[in-house]
C-alpha positions in Angstrom: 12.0 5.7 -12.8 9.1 5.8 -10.7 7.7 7.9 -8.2 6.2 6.0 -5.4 4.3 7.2 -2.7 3.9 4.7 0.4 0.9 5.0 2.5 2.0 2.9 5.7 -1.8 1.5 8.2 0.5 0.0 11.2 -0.7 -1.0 14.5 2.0 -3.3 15.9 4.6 -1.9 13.7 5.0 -4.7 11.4 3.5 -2.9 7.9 5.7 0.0 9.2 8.9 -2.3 9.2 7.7 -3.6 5.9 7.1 0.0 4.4 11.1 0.7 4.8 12.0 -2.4 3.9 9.9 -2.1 0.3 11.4 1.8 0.3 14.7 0.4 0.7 14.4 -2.1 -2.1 12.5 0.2 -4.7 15.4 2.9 -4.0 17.8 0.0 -5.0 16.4 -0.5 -8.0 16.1 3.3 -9.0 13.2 4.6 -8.0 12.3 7.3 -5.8 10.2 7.1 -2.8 8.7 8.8 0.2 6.8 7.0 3.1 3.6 8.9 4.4 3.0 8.2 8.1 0.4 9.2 8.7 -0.8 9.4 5.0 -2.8 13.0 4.0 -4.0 14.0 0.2 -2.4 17.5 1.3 0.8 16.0 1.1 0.6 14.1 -1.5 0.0 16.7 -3.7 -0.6 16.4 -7.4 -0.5 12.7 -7.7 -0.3 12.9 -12.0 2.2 10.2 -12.6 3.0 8.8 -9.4 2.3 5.6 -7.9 0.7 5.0 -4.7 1.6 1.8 -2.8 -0.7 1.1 0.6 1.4 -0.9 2.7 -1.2 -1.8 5.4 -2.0 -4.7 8.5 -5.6 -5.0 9.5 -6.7 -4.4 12.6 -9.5 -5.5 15.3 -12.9 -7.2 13.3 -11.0 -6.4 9.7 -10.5 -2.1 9.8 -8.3 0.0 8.8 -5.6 0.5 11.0 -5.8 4.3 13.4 -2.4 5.6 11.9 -4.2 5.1 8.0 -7.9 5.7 8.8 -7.8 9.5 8.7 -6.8 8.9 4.9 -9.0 6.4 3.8 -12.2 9.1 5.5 -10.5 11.6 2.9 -10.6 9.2 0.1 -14.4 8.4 1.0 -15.4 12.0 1.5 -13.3 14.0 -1.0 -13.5 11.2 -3.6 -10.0 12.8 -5.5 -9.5 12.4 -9.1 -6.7 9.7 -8.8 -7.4 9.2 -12.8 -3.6 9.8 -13.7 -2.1 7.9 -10.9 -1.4 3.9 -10.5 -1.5 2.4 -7.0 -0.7 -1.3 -5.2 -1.2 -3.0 -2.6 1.0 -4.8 0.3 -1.2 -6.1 2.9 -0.7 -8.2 5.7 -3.4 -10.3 7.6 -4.1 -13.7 9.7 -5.4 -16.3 7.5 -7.4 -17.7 10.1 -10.1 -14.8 10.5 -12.6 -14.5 7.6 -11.1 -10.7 7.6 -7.9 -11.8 5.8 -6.2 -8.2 4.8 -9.7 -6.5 5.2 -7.7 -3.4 5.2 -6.0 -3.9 2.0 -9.0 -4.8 0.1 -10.9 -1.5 1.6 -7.9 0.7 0.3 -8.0 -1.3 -2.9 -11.5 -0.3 -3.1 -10.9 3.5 -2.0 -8.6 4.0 -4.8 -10.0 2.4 -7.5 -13.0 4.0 -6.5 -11.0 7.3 -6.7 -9.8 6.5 -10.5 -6.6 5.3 -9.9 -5.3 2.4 -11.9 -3.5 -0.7 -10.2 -0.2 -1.8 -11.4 -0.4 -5.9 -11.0 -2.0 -7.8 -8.2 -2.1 -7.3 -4.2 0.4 -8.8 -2.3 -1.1 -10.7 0.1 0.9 -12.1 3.3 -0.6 -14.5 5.8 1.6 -13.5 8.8 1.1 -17.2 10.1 2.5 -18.4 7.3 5.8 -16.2 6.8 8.3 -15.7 9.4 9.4 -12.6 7.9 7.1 -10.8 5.8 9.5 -9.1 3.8 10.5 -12.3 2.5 6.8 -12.7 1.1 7.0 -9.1 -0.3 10.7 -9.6 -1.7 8.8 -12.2 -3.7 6.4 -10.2 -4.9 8.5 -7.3 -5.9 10.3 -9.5 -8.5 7.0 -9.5 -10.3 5.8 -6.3 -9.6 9.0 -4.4 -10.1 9.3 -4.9 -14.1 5.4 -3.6 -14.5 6.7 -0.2 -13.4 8.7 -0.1 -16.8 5.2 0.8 -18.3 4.2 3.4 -16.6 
């Protein structure tokens, strides 16, 4: 099974809710995971083999939120071989701005940029449209949960 790394960008505390509640169901289904908040390359240590999942809101004019920012500057300055690791991303957003999960798109872009390879497609959840998010990521996960088998 997997090991996956969960770097949590929260302002209101929704991605952080949604961060245990995606730990919670990837333990479930046998895989083992740790939550980084705040998120550091210190701690993630030697990232060969594992998976990173950014579980992130956006925040103000489309940025990263505070908690994740400190991070994403390592990412962008250090510029870490991720090569041997896999990432995805949950990101939550208001479809009504033209900023729509601006911070998930800028993490996809950190790590990719950084060599790491994705594992499927974002998951994308309009907050306006979902009452509870984690039902939008719960539907997600049932895709996303069998390309881990690859890795």
């Amino acid at each position: 099974m997997a090991q996956i790394h969960l770097l949590v960008g929260s302002t209101l505390g929704a991605a952080e809710y949604l961060a245990d509640h995606l730990a919670d169901r990837l333990n479930e289904a046998g895989h083992q995971t740790r939550i980084h908040n705040p998120a550091s390359l210190a701690e993630l240590g030697d990232t060969a083999g594992q998976l990173l999942l950014a579980v992130t809101s956006t925040h103000g004019a489309g940025e990263i939120p505070d908690n994740l920012q400190p991070f994403a500057r390592e990412l962008a300055l250090q510029q870490p071989n991720l090569g041997r690791s896999h990432y995805a991303v949950v990101a939550l957003g208001d479809s009504n701005y033209d900023t729509f999960c601006a911070a998930g798109h800028q993490m996809q872009a950190l790590l990719e940029g950084c060599g790491a390879q994705p594992v499927g497609t974002p998951c994308l959840i309009d907050v306006t449209a979902q009452d509870l998010p984690e039902d939008a990521a719960d539907l997600w996960l049932v895709t996303w949960l069998p390309l881990l088998s690859g890795l």
